[in-house]
VOVEXMI-48568 format. One record per residue (C-alpha): x, y, z; residue number from 0. Coordinates in Angstrom, 2 decimals, decimal comma. Layout:
N
      xx      yy      zz seq
       X       Y       Z NUM
...
% end
This chain:
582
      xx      yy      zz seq
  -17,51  -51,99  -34,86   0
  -16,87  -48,43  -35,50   1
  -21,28  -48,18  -35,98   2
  -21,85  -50,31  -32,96   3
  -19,59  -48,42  -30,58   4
  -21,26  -45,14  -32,25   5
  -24,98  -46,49  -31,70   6
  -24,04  -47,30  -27,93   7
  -22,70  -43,69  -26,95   8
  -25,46  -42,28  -28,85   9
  -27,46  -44,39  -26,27  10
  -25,65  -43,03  -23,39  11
  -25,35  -39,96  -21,01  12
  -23,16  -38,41  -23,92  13
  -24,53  -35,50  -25,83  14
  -23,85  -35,73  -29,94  15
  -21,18  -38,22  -29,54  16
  -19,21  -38,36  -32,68  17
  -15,93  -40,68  -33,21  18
  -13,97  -41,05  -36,44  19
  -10,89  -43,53  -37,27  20
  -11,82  -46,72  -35,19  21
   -9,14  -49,40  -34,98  22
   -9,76  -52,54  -33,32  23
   -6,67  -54,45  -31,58  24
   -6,22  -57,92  -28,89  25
   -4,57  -55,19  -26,42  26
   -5,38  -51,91  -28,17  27
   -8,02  -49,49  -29,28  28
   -7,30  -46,57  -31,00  29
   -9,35  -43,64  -31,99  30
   -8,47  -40,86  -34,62  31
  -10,97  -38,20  -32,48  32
  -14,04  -38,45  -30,38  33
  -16,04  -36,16  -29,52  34
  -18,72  -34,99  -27,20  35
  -20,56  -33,43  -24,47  36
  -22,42  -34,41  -20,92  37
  -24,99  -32,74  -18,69  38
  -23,52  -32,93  -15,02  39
  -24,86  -31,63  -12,13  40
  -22,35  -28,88  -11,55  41
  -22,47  -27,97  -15,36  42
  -22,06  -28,37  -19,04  43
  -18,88  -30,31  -20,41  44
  -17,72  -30,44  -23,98  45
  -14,75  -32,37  -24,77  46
  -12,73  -32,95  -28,35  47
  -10,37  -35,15  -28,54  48
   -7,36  -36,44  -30,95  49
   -5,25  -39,46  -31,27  50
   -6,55  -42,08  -28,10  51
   -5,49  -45,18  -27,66  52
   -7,15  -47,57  -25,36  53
   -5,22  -49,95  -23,62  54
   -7,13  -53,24  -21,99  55
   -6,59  -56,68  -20,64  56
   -9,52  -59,02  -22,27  57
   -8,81  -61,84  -19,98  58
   -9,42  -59,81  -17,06  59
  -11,08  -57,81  -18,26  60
  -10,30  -54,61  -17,39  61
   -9,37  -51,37  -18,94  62
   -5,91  -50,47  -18,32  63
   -4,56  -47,26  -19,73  64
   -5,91  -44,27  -21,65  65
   -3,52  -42,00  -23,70  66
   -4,61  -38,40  -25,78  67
   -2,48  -36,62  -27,84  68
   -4,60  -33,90  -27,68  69
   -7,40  -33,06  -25,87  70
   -9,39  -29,45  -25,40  71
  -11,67  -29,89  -22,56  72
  -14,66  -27,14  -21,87  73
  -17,03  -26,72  -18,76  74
  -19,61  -24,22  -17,75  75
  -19,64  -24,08  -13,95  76
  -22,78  -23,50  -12,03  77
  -22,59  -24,37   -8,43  78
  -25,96  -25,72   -7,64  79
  -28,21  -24,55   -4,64  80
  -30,27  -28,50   -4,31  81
  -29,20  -30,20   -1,56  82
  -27,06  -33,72   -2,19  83
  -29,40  -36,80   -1,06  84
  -26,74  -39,13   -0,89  85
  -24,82  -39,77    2,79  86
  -21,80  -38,02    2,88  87
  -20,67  -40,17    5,91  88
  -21,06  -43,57    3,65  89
  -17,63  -44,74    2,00  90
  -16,60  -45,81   -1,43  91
  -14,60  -46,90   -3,72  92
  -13,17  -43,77   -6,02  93
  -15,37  -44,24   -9,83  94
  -12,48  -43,91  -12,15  95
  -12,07  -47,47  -14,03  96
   -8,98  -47,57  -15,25  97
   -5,32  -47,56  -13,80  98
   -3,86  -44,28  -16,38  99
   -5,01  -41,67  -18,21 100
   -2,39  -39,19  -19,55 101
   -2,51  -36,41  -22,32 102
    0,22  -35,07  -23,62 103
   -1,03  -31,58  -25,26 104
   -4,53  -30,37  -22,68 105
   -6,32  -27,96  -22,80 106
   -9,05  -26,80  -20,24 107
  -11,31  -23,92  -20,08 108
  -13,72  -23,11  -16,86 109
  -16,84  -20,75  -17,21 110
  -17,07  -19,97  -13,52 111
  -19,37  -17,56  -11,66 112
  -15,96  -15,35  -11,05 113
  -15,00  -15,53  -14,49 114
  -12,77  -18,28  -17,22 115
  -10,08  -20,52  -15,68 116
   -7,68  -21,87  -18,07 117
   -4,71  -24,55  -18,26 118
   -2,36  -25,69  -21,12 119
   -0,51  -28,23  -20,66 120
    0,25  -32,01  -20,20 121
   -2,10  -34,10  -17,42 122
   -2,00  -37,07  -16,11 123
   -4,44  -39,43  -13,72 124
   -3,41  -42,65  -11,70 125
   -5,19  -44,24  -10,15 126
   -3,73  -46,98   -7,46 127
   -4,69  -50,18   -5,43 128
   -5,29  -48,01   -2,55 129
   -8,04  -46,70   -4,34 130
   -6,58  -42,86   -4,48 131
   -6,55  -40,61   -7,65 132
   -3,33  -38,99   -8,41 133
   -3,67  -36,00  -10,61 134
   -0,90  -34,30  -12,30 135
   -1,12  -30,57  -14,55 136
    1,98  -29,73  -15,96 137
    3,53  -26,85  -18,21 138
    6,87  -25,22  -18,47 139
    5,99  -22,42  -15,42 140
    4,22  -25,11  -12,67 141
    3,12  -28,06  -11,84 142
   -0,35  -28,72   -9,70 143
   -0,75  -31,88   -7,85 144
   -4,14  -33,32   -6,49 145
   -4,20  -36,34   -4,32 146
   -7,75  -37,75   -3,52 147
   -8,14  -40,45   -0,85 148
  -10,56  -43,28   -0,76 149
  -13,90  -42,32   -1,19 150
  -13,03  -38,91   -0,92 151
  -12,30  -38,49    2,24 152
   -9,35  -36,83    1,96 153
   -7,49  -34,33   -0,56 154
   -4,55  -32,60   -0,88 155
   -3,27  -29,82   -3,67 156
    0,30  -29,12   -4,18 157
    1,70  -26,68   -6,37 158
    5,10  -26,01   -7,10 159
    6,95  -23,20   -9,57 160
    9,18  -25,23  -11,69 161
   12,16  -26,17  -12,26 162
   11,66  -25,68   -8,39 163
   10,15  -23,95   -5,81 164
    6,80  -24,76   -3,66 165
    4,30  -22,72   -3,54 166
    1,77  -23,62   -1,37 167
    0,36  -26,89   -0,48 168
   -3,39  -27,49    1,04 169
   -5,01  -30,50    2,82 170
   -7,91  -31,28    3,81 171
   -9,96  -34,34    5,75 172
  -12,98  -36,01    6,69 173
  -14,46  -35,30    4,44 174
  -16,71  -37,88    4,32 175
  -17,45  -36,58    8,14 176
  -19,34  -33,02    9,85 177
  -15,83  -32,43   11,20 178
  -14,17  -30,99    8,52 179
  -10,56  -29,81    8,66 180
   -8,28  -28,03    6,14 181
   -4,77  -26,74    6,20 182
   -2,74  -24,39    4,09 183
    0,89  -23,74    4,34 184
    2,59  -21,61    1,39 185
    5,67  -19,59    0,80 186
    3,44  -16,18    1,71 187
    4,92  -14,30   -1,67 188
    4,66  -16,74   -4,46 189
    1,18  -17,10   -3,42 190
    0,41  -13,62   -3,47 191
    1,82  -13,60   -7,01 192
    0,66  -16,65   -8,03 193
   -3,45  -16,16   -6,75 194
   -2,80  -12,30   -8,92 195
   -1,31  -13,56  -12,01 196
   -2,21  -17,60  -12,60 197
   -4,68  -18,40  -15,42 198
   -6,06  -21,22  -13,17 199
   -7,78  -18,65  -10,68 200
  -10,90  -17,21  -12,55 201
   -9,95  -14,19  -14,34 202
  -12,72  -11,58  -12,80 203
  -11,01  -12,91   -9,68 204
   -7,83  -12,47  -10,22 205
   -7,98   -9,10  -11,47 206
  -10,05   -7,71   -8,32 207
   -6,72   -9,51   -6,59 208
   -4,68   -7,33   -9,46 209
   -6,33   -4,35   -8,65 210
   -6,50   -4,61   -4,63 211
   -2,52   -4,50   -4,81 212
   -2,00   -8,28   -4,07 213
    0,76   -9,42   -6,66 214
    2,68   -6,08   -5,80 215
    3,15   -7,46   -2,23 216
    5,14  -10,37   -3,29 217
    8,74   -8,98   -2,75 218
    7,53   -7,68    0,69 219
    6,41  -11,05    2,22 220
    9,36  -12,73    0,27 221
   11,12  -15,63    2,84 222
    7,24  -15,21    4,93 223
    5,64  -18,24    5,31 224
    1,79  -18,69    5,85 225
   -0,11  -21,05    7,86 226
   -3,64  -21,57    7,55 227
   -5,82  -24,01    9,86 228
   -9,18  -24,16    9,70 229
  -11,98  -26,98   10,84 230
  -15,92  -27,31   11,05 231
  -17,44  -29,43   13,58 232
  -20,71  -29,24   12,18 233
  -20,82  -29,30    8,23 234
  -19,86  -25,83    8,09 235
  -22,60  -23,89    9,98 236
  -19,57  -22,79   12,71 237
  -16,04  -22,64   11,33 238
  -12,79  -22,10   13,89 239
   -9,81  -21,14   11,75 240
   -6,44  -19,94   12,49 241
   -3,68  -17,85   10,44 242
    0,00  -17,38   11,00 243
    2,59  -15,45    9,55 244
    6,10  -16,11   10,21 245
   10,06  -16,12    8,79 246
   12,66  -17,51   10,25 247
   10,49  -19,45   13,18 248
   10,00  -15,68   14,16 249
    5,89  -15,13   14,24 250
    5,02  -11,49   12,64 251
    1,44  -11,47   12,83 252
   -1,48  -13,96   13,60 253
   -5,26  -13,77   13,12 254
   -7,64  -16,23   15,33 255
  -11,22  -16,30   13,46 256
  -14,76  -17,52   15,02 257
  -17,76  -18,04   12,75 258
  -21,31  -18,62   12,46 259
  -22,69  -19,19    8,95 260
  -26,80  -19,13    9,72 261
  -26,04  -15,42   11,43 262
  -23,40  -14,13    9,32 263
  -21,22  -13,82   12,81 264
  -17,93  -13,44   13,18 265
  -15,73  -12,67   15,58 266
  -11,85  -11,72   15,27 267
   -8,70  -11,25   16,69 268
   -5,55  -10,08   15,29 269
   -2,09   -9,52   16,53 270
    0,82   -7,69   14,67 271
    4,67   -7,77   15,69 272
    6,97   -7,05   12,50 273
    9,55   -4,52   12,06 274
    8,60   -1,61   10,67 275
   10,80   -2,02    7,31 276
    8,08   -5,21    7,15 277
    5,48   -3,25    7,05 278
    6,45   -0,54    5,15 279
    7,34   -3,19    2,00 280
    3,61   -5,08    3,02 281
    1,99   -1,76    2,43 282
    3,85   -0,56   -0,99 283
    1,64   -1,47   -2,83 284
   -1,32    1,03   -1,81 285
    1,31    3,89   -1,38 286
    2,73    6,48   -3,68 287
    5,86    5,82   -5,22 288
    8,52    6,35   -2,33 289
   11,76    8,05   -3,50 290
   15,07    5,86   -3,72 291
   16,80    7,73   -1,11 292
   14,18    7,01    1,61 293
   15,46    4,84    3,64 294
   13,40    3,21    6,92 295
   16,29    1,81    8,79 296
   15,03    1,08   12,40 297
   11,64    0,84   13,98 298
    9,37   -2,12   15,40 299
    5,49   -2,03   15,17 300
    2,99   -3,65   17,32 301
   -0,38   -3,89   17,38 302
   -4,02   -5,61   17,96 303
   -7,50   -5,77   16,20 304
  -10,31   -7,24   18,23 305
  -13,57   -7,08   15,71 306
  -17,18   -8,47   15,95 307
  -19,33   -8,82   13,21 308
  -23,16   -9,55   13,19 309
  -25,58   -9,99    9,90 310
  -23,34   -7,65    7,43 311
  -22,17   -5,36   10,12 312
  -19,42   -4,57   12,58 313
  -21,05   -4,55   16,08 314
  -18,16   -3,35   17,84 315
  -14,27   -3,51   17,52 316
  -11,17   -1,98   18,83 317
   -7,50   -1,73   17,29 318
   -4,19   -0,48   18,76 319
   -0,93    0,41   16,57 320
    2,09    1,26   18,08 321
    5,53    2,21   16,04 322
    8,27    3,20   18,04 323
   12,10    3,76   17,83 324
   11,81    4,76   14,49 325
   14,35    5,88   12,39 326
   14,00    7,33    8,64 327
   16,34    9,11    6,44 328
   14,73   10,82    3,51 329
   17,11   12,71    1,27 330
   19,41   14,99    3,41 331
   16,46   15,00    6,41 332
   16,67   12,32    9,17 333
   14,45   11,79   12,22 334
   15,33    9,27   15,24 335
   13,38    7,93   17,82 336
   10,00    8,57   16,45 337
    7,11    6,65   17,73 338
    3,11    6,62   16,84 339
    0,74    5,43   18,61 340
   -2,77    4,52   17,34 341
   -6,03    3,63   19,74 342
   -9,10    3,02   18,19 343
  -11,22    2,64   21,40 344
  -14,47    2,39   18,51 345
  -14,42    0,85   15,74 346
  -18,19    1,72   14,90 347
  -18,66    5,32   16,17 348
  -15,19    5,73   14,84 349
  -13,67    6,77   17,95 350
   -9,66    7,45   17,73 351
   -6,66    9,18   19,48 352
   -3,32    9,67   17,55 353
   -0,16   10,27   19,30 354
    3,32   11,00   17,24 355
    6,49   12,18   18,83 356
   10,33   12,32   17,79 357
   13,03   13,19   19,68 358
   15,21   14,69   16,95 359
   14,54   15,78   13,50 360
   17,42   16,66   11,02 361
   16,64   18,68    7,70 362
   20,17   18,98    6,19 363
   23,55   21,47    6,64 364
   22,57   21,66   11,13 365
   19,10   22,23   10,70 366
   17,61   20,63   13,57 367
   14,35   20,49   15,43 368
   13,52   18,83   18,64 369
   10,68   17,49   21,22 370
    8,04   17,02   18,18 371
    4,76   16,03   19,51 372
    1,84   15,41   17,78 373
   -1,82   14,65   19,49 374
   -4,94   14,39   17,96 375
   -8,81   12,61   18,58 376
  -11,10   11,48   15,88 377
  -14,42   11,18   16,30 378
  -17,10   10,71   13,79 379
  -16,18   12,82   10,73 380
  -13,86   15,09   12,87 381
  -10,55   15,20   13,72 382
  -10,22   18,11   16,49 383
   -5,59   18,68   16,91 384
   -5,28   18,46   20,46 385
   -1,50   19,65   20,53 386
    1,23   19,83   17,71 387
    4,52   21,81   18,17 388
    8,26   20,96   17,61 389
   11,08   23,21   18,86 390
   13,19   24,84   16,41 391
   15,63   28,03   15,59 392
   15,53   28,75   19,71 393
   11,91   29,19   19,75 394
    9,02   26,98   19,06 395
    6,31   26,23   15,79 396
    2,76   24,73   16,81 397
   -0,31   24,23   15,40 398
   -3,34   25,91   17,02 399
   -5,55   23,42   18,71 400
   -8,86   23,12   17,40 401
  -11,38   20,80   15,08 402
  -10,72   19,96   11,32 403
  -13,27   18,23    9,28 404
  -11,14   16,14    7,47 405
  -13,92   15,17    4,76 406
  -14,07   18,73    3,57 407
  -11,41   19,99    1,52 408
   -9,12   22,39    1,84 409
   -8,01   22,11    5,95 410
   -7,82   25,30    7,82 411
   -4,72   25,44    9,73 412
   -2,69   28,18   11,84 413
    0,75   27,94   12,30 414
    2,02   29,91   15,45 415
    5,44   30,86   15,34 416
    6,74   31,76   19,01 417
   10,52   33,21   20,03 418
   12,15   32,28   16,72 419
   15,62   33,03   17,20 420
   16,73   35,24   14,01 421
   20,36   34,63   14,07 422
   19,64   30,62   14,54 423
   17,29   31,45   11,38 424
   19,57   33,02    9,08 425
   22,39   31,15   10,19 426
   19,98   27,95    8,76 427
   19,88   29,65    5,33 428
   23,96   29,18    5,02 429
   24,10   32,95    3,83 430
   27,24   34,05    5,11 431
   26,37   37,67    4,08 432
   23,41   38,04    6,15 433
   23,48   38,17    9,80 434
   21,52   39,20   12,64 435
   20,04   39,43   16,17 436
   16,27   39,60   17,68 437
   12,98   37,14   18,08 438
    9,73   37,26   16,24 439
    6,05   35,75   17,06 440
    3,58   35,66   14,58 441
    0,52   33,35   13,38 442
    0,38   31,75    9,71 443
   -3,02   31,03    8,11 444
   -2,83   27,50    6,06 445
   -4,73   26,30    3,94 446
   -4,10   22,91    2,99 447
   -5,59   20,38    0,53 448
   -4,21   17,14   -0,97 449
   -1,82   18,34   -3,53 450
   -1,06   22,22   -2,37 451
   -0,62   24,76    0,52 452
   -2,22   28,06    0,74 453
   -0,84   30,93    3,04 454
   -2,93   33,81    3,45 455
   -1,96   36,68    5,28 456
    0,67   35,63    7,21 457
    2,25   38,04    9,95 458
    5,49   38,41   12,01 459
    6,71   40,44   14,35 460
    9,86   41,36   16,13 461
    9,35   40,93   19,81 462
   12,84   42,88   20,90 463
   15,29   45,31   19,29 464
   17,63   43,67   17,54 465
   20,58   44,10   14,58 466
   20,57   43,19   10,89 467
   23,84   42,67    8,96 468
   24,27   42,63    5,19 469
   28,13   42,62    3,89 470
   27,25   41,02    0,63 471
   28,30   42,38   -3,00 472
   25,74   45,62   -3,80 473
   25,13   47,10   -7,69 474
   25,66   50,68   -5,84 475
   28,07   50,80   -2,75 476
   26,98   53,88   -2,45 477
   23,47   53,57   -1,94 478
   22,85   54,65    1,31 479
   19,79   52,04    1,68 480
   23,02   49,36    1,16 481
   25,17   51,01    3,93 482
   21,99   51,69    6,61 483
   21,85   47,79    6,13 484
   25,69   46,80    6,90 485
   24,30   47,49   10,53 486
   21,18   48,74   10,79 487
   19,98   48,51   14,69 488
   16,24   48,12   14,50 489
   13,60   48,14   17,26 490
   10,76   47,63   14,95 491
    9,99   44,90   12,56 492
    7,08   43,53   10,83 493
    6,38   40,72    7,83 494
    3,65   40,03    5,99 495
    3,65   36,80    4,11 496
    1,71   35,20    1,26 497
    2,11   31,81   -0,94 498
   -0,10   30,64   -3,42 499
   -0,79   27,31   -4,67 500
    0,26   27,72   -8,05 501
    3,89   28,93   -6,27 502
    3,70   32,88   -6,49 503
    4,55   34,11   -3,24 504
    4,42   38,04   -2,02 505
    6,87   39,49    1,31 506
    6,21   42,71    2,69 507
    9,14   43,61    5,21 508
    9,07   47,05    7,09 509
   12,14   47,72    9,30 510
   12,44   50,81   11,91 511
   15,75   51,37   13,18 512
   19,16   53,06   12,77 513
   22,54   53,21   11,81 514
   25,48   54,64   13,72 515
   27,53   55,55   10,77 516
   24,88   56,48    8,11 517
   23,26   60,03    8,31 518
   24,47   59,96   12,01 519
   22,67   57,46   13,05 520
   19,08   59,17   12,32 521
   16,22   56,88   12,25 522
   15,40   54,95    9,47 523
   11,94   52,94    7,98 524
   12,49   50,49    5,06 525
    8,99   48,70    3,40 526
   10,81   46,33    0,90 527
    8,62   44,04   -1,30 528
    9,46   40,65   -3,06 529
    7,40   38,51   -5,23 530
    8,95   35,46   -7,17 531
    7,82   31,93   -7,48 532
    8,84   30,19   -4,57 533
    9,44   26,22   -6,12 534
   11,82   28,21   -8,97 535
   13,54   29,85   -6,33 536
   14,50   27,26   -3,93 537
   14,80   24,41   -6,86 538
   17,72   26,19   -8,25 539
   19,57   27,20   -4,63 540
   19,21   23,15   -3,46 541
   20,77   22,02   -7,32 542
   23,33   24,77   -6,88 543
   23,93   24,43   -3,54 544
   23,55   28,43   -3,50 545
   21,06   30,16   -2,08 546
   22,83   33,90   -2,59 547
   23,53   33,49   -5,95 548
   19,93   32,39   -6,93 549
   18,76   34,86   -5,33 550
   21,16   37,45   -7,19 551
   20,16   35,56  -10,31 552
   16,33   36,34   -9,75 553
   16,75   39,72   -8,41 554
   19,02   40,80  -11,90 555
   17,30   38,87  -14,26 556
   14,59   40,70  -16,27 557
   11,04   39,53  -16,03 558
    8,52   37,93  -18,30 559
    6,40   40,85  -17,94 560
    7,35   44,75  -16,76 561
    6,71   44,70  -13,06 562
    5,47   48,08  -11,98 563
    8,14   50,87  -10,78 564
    8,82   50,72   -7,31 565
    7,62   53,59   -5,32 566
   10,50   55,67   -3,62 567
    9,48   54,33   -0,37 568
   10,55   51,02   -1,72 569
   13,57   52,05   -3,21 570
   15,13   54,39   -0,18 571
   15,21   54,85    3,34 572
   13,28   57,52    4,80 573
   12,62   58,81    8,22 574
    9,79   58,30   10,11 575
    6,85   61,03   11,39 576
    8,61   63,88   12,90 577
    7,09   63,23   15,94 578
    9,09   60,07   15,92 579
   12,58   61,84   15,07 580
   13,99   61,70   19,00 581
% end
């Protein structure tokens, strides 16, 4: 019987059919393996398998169960480009002949186009009077449910995360029909993680997912729900589809979708409404790591995306973004009330305008600015600053206006400083020992590119007389450049200021004034001049909470390498030209 039955398959569709341990029964056939392979019109299969038993009813006769021990199943997918001749419309009975198959150890491997799908597992397939296939794939982590309906007209996938836990399920019907409908609702995080990190989708696949970010969004659309409708009236050459994101019966974001498959069209329209702690965990994934005492803890963003698209190309579009009533905490620096606002009035000519503003913005120990405004158009490859200032320390810091070619590296920038108050200023340091009185203007060149800042040049200047106060500790009480400062009244002052990107930064001061109670109150010029590395510096003032002593700590402790001897005019006060001396 064993020969027979091995003459007959050799006779068949099967490829190298080869079976070994036949054994015969009334109810019962068992084999100890078959094996074999079969030419299909989506593909090769190959299939090995262990320990079968055949169950049947001879008086029927019918075949009633199948069970495998162990089965490894292989198939090389190649979607074919022929068209089908037979009529999808015409119904039938489902062509599986038997009433169970189950197998307790599987093993499947896909060769797709976008890479090896694989399972491992136990399966199972029922098949009932209604004529419906019930397919089961089971492991420890999931189980994946397929329901087909007579003829195949309809299906239906459900897959859950055991011990429990849906993650999506997907329908679909008429299939048998032109109209064509499908749905998808899924827990909108375990999908994310499931499409980036589940052997069943094909690996290529899944790692482009991987890669684009998608599994890292799970925790941020955790308790989001997705709903996915989408029908064809006409075999697929126009699809209507809708998409829905929601929690809590609140809706955050929906996308309505319009297509033509002949001409590639599409058209689009998307609507956002989410808080803006939702977006800020959606979008975690593509930013840098954000510190652990950031904190986003108010805000609401809005926005719309209206795009057409015509034979591989966006025709024309339009987006608007708007944030507002933001509030964000990061480290000992706070801003309220912020808003953004984002038009994209051209999506092809990349046409934009960018509005920011906050009402307040704290950095730490009453440092506070005000009224920050922010406006800016991009068109083509250029983004021109049409107004940026914030008010701060009495006075006001803006950027010029101008154009910036953001795709060339570094940005030139100028900071204008305008009626900075110096006492507000110094007071903002929190060095009691240093006081004073006066206003200074001045312009900052900046240099900026994506990992450093460049000042070159840099000037202020005093715009009225003012005093300068310094009661701190001094190596010589008696130097008289010491006591001029203790209350020096000057009615000229001048900085210039340098910072380089590797942190070295250079001061020049030079101070024109007097002192009532040194030399008689005879005038007075001081240059001074300070280099240091600027990160060092201020690193070790935030730690220690001390800004004078760091600064005592630099200014005592020896250098790397012998700085050259500061000229007298450094060193002492001297008086000006003695046409000056009035």
């Amino acid at each position: 019987m064993q020969w027979v039955l091995q003459q007959f398959l050799e006779r068949s569709a099967l490829l190298a059919p080869k079976l070994s341990g036949l054994q015969f029964g009334f109810t019962q056939t068992e084999l100890a393996e078959i094996e074999f392979g079969l030419e299909t019109g989506a593909g090769h299969l190959s299939a090995k398998l262990n320990e079968v038993k055949v169950g049947y009813d001879l008086d029927v006769p019918k075949i009633e169960t199948v069970s495998v021990s162990h089965a490894r199943l292989k198939f090389a997918y190649h979607p074919s480009d022929k068209p089908q001749n037979q009529d999808p419309s015409a119904p039938g009975a489902v062509a599986f002949p038997l009433e169970r198959l189950s197998v307790e150890n599987l093993e499947i491997g896909i060769d797709t186009p976008w890479g090896l799908t694989r399972f491992a597992g136990r399966g199972e397939i029922r098949h009932s009077e209604a004529e419906t296939l019930d397919i089961t794939l089971q492991n420890t982590r999931q189980s994946v449910r397929i329901e087909l309906g007579p003829g195949f007209r309809s299906a239906k996938v459900i897959v859950e995360r055991l011990p429990n836990g849906k993650i999506f399920d997907l329908s679909a019907d008429h299939l048998d029909q032109p109209n064509r409908q499908a749905r998808l609702h899924a827990d909108a995080g375990s999908l994310a993680e499931w499409l980036g990190t589940n052997s069943l989708v094909p690996e290529s696949l899944r790692a482009n997912l991987s890669k684009a970010g998608l599994p890292g969004m799970a925790p941020g659309l955790s308790a989001i729900q997705l709903d996915l409708n989408a029908e064809t009236p006409d075999k697929f050459n126009s699809v209507q589809g809708t998409a829905l994101l929601s929690r809590d019966s609140r809706n955050l974001a929906s996308v309505n979708l319009s297509m033509t498959t002949p001409s590639f069209g599409a058209d689009l329209d998307a609507q956002l409404d989410m808080t803006a702690k939702e977006v800020l965990d959606l979008l975690k994934p593509w930013l840098p790591k954000i510190p652990d005492d950031w904190q986003l803890s108010a805000g609401n963003v809005n926005g719309t995306l209206n795009l057409r698209w015509q034979t591989g190309r966006i025709r024309s579009g339009t987006a608007r973004l708007k944030a507002s009533e933001l509030a964000l905490t990061a480290g000992s620096a706070r801003l309220e009330a912020g808003k953004i606002e984002l038009d994209v009035s051209d999506l092809v000519n990349r046409s934009a305008t960018l509005t920011a503003d906050a009402s307040k913005l704290e950095f730490g120990k009453g440092l506070i600015a005000n009224n920050l405004i922010v406006k800016t158009h991009y068109l083509g490859r250029e983004l021109t600053v049409d107004q940026a200032a914030l008010s701060i320390f009495g006075g006001q810091l803006e950027i010029l206006p101008g154009p910036l070619d953001v795709e060339k590296m570094p940005l030139l920038l100028t900071l204008r400083v305008h009626a900075i108050d110096l006492a507000q200023l110094l007071s903002s340091l929190d060095y009691k020992d240093l006081s004073g009185t006066g206003t200074v203007n001045g312009e900052l060149p900046l240099r900026l590119s994506m990992d450093a800042i460049e000042l070159q040049d840099g000037a202020l200047t005093g715009t009225r007389p003012g005093v300068l106060r310094y009661q701190g500790p001094t190596a010589d009480k008696e130097n008289i450049a010491f006591k001029a400062l203790r209350n020096l009244s000057y009615h000229s002052l001048q900085a210039k200021v340098n910072y380089r990107p590797n942190g070295d930064y250079h001061l020049g001061f030079r101070l024109e004034g007097s002192n009532p109670e040194v030399l008689s109150g005879h005038p007075l010029a001081f240059n001074l001049n300070v280099s240091g590395q600027l990160p060092e510096l201020l690193r070790r003032g935030i730690q220690a909470g001390d800004f004078e002593k760091a600064i005592l700590e630099q200014a005592t402790t020896k250098p790397a390498k012998p700085l050259p001897k500061p000229s007298i005019e450094d060193q002492q006060p001297k008086p000006p030209p003695a046409d000056r001396r009035n």
